[in-house]
C-alpha positions as a Markdown table, in Angstrom:
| # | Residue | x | y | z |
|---|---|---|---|---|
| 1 | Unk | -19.2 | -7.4 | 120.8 |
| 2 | Unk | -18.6 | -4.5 | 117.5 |
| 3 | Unk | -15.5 | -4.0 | 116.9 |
| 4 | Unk | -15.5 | 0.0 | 117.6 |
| 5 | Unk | -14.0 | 2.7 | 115.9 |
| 6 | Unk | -10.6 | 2.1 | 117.2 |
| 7 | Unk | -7.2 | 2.9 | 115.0 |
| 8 | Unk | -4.7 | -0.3 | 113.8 |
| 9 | Unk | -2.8 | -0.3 | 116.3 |
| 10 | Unk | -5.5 | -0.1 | 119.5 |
| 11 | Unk | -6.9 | -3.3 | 118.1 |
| 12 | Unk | -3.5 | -5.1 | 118.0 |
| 13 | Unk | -2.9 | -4.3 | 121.4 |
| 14 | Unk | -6.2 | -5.7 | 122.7 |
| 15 | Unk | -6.0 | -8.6 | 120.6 |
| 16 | Unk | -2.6 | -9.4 | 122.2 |
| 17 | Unk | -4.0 | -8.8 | 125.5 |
| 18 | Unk | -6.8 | -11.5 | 124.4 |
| 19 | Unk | -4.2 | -14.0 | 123.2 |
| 20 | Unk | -2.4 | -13.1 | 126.7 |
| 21 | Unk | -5.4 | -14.1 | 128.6 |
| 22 | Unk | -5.8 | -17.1 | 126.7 |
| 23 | Unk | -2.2 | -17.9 | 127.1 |
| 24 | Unk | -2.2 | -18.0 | 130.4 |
| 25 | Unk | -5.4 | -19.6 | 131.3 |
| 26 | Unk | -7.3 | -16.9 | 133.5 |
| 27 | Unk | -10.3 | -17.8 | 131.2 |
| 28 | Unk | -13.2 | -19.9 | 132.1 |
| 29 | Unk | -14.6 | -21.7 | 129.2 |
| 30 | Unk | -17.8 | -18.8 | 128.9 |
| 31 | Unk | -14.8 | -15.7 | 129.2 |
| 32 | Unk | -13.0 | -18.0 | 126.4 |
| 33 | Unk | -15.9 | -18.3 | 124.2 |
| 34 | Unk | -16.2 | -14.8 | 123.8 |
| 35 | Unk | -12.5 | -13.5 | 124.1 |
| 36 | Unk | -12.7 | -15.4 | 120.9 |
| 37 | Unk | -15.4 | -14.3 | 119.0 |
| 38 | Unk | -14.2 | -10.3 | 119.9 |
| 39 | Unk | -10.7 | -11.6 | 118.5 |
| 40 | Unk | -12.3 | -13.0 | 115.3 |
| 41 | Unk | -13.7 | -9.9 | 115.0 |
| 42 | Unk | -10.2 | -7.8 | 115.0 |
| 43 | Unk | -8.5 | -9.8 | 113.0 |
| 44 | Unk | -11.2 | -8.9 | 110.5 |
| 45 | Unk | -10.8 | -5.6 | 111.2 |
| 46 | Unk | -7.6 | -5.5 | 111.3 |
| 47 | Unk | -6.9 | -7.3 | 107.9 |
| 48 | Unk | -9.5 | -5.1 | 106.3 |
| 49 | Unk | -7.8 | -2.1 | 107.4 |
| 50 | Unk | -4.0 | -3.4 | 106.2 |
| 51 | Unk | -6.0 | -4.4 | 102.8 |
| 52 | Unk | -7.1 | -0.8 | 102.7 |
| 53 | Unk | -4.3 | 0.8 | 103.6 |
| 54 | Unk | -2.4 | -1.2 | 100.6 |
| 55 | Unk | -4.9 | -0.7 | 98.0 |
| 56 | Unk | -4.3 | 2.9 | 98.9 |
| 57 | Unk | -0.9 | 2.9 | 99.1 |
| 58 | Unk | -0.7 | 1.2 | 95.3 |
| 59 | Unk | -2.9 | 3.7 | 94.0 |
| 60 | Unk | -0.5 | 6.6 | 95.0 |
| 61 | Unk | 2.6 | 4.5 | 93.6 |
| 62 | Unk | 1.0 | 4.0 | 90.5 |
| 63 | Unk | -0.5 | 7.7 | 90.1 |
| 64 | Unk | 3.1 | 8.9 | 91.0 |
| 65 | Unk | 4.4 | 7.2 | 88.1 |
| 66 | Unk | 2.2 | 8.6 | 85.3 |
């Protein structure tokens, strides 16, 4: 499953309602298996977007003080 274009804070929300699931065992092993691989793909999303949103960030901070 893509990640779609979905903001920060949509994919934190259905990455915590994976780890719910997970948490509380509704998963059969095949549901598990790829409850997984959509988190893996996320986080990835997710930490590419903070990365972004930092380099970003910097770059103002640093233009700001020229």
């Amino acid at each position: 499953m893509a990640v779609k274009k979905e903001t920060y804070a949509e994919a934190m929300k259905r990455l915590e309602d994976i780890v719910s699931r997970i948490e509380s065992d509704e998963l059969d092993i095949d549901q598990l298996r790829e409850s997984l691989r959509e988190a893996q793909k996320l986080v990835k999303y997710c930490r590419d977007k903070l990365y972004k949103a930092d380099e970003e960030i910097k770059r103002m901070l640093e233009a700001e003080d020229k």
